[in-house]
Each structure stands twice: as structure tokens, then as C-alpha cells.
N, C-alpha and C positions, 0 to 999 in steps of 0.2 A: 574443565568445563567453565564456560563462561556465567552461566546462569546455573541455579538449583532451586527443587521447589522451595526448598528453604527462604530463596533470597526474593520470593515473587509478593509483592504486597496485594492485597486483596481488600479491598474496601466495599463497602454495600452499596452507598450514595456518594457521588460528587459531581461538582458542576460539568468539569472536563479532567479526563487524563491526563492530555495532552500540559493542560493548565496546573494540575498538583503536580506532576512532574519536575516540570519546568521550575515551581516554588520551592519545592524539595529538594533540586538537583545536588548541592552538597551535600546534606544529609544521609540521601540514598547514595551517594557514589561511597562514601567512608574512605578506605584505603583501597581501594580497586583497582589494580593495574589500568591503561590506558586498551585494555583487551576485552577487559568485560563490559558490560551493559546491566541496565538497569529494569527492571518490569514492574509495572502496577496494571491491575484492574480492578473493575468494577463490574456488578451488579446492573447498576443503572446511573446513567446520567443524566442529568437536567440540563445540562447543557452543551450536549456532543456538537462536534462539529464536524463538516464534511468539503468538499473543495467547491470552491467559487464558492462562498460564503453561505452553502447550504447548511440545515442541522441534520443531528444523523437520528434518526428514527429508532429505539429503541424497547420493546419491554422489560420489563424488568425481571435478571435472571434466565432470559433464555435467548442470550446470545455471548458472542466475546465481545467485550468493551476493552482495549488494554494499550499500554503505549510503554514503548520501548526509548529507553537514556543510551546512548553512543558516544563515546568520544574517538574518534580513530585516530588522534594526534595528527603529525603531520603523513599522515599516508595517504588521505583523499584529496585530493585537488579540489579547487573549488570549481575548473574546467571539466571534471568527470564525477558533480554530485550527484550526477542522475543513476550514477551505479548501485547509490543505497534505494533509493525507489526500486529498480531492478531487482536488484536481492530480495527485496522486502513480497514485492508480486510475485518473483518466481516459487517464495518458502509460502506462499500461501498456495499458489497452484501446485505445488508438490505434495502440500498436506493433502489436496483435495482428493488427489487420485489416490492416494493412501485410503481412504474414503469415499472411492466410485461416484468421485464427482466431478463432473467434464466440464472445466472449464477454462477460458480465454483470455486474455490482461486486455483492457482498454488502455490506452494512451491519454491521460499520463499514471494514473492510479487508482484506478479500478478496477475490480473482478466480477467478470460477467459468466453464469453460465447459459447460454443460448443468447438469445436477447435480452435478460435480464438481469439487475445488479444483485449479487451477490455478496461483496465485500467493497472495504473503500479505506483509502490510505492517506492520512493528511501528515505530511512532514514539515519540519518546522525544523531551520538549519541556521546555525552560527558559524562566524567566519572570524578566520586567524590570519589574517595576510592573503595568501594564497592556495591555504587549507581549510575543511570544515573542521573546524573547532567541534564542535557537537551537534549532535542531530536527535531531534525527539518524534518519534513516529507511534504515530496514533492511527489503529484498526479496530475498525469496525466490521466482524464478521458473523452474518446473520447463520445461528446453528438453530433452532428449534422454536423460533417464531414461525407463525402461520395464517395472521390476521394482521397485514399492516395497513394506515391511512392511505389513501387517496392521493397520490404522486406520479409526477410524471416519468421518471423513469420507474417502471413497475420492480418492486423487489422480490426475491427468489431466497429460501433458505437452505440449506443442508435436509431438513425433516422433510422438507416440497418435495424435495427431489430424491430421497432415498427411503421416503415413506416410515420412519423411525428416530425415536430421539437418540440424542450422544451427546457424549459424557464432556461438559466443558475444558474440562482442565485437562483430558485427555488430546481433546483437540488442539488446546495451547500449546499443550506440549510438544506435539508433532510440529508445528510450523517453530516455536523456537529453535527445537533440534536442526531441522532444516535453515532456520535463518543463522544459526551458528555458520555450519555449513558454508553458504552460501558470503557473508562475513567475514568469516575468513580468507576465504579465494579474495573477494573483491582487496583486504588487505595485503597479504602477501603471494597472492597467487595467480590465476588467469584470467584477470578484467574481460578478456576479449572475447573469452565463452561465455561469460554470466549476460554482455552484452546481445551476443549471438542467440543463446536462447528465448531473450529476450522477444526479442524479433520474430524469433518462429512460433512463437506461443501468441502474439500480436494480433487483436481483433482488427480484421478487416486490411491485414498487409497484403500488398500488391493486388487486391482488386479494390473495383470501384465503390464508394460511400457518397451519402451525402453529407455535409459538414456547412456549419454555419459561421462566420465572422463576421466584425462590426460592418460588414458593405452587403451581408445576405447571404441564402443559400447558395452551394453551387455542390460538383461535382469534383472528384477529386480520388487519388492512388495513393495512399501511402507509400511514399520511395525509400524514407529512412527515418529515425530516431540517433539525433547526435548524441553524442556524452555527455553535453551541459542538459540535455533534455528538450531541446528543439525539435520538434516536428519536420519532415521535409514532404510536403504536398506535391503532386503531379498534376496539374489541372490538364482538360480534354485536349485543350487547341495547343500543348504540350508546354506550356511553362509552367515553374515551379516557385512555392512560397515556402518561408521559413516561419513558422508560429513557436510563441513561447507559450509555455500556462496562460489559461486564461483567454488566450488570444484566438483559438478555433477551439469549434469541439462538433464532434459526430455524433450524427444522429443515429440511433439505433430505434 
């Protein structure tokens, strides 16, 4: 096993996972093969973060706050980093349905169920040459909140949608065991189906969206998602754009 509950730290307050992690990183590794990973959560954060420099909304104690240490040595290219984002969204949609709850991946790291955000993935990766050195991945999965602020993308929990609370550590559980899973393959096994699943679970592939970049709205297909994490657009009058993070995002 790569993880045990034994090895997961569990804190009450801290500013970001993401960020003690990152402080800790020797500490928490010890003597750890280059196979296993590393878990902290929390309770609540004061200072969560979310992509494009949003914060992540949280109460305290009734969601997952938690972030995962990786080191894959040289087995990930830094041409195909977008694998661990992948694994990372598909071990959350696997959990969900474990837990009758239907939902979709946004592009680049989000979980939506319907129209609504449900989870969010902020990865933060180091480079060795031509390899990801390490990668720190920080989720945020809403389980038993039911009252949030006033936001423009509306949020959705686990309890919204299944009308009942659950057990947090229960539900870590399930997406670790999954993200082992999924970890693994991307290491030593079939990149090209974790990729492919990818894609079929994809909000809003091969039909029409609207999407925003720095020149305005327009219309637009999803055609593909490359390995470094490129977007590949279809516009109406038939040509195509290549966006990095950051660079477009759909409206939902």
C-alpha cells in the first residue's frame, strides 16, 4: 500500500495544505520509496486556494480539505504532466459513483455535478530536467456543507445531492484507494486509457459551449485535451485554437 490511515496527518487549522505540505515535504517523505505519497488534512483553512487565484470556500469540518506529496521520479515527463491531473479527477469521479453521485470533470480541474461545482484541484509541480520531480495536489471536496456565500460559480455538496451526511474519512478513503489505482497505471501501466477516460467523462466534449478569452466570448467544440494539458478548441467558421490554463475557460 502506498498510503495507510496511520500515515495520513490530520490537522484542525491551517492556512493552506497545499502550503504545509510543501514546508514539510522532507519530514513527511522519511524513508518512502519513490512509490508512495504523502496526505495531510484539515478541518478548515484560512487560507485555501483554488485555480486562477480564487479562494476555496470552506466550513469548518464538513468537507475534505486535503493534499497529496508525489514524487514519481523519473517516470512522468514533464510533456505528459497533465496525466496526474487526470488520475487525480478520474479517482474523484470514481469515488462519486461509489456514492450515487453523477458527475462530470471540467477542463482543466474541476468536478461538476450538473451545472454545479462540486470539487476543485489545484496542482503545484516541480521539474528535474525533463521529469516532474514532485507534484503537490490540493482538493477540495464539498461533502456535508449546505449553506455557502454568494459566488459566481454556484456550489453543489455530496448531502445537496444525496440528501444525507457521510462519513469524511470514509470518503478519503475511497478516492485514495482509487487514486493509488489510477497512480499506478499512469506509472507503470496504460497512460492511454487513463487519458481516454478522461475525455469521455469531459464536460462539454464534442458539443457546443460558450468560452471566454482575453479578446471575448465566443462559441466553440471541444476537439481534444493534449498530454501537457492543452485545450484544443473548434470554433464555428471551422478553425481551431490551442489554450493553456488560464488562457480560456467555459461558461457553465
Amino acid at each position: 500500500m502506498a498510503w495507510s490511515k496511520e500515515s495520513i496527518i490530520h490537522l484542525t487549522t491551517v492556512d493552506s495544505t497545499n502550503r504545509y505540505i510543501r514546508d514539510e515535504a522532507v519530514a513527511l517523505w522519511g524513508n518512502r520509496g519513490t512509490g508512495d505519497f504523502a496526505v495531510v488534512t484539515a478541518e478548515h483553512q484560512t487560507a485555501g486556494r483554488g485555480q486562477r487565484g480564487n479562494t476555496w470556500n470552506s466550513n469548518a469540518g464538513e468537507n475534505l480539505l486535503f493534499s497529496l506529496l508525489v514524487r514519481p521520479g523519473e517516470t512522468l515527463e514533464v510533456s505528459r504532466q497533465f496525466l496526474l491531473s487526470q488520475a487525480v479527477a478520474l479517482s474523484i469521479h470514481d469515488a462519486m459513483k461509489c456514492y450515487g453521485v453523477d458527475t462530470r470533470l471540467k477542463w482543466p480541474n474541476d468536478i461538476y455535478a450538473g451545472n454545479r461545482k462540486l470539487a476543485g484541484i489545484l496542482l503545484e509541480l516541480d521539474y528535474s530536467g525533463a521529469f516532474v520531480e514532485q507534484a503537490i495536489i490540493g482538493i477540495g471536496l464539498n461533502v456535508n456543507q449546505e449553506d455557502f456565500p454568494p459566488m459566481d460559480r454556484k456550489p453543489v455538496s455530496m448531502k445537496m445531492l444525496r440528501e444525507h451526511d457521510f462519513i469524511l474519512d470514509d470518503v478519503l478513503a475511497t478516492i485514495l484507494d482509487l487514486f493509488e489505482h489510477y497512480y499506478t497505471e499512469l506509472r507503470f501501466g496504460n497512460r492511454d486509457a487513463i487519458a481516454a477516460e478522461y475525455k469521455a467523462q469531459l464536460f462539454g466534449i464534442d458539443m457546443k459551449n460558450c468560452f471566454i478569452d482575453k479578446n471575448g466570448h465566443f462559441d466553440a467544440v471541444i476537439q481534444d485535451v493534449e498530454s501537457d494539458g492543452h485545450l484544443i478548441l473548434r470554433r464555428n467558421d471551422g478553425s481551431t485554437g490551442r489554450y493553456a490554463f488560464k488562457e480560456v475557460e467555459m461558461k457553465i
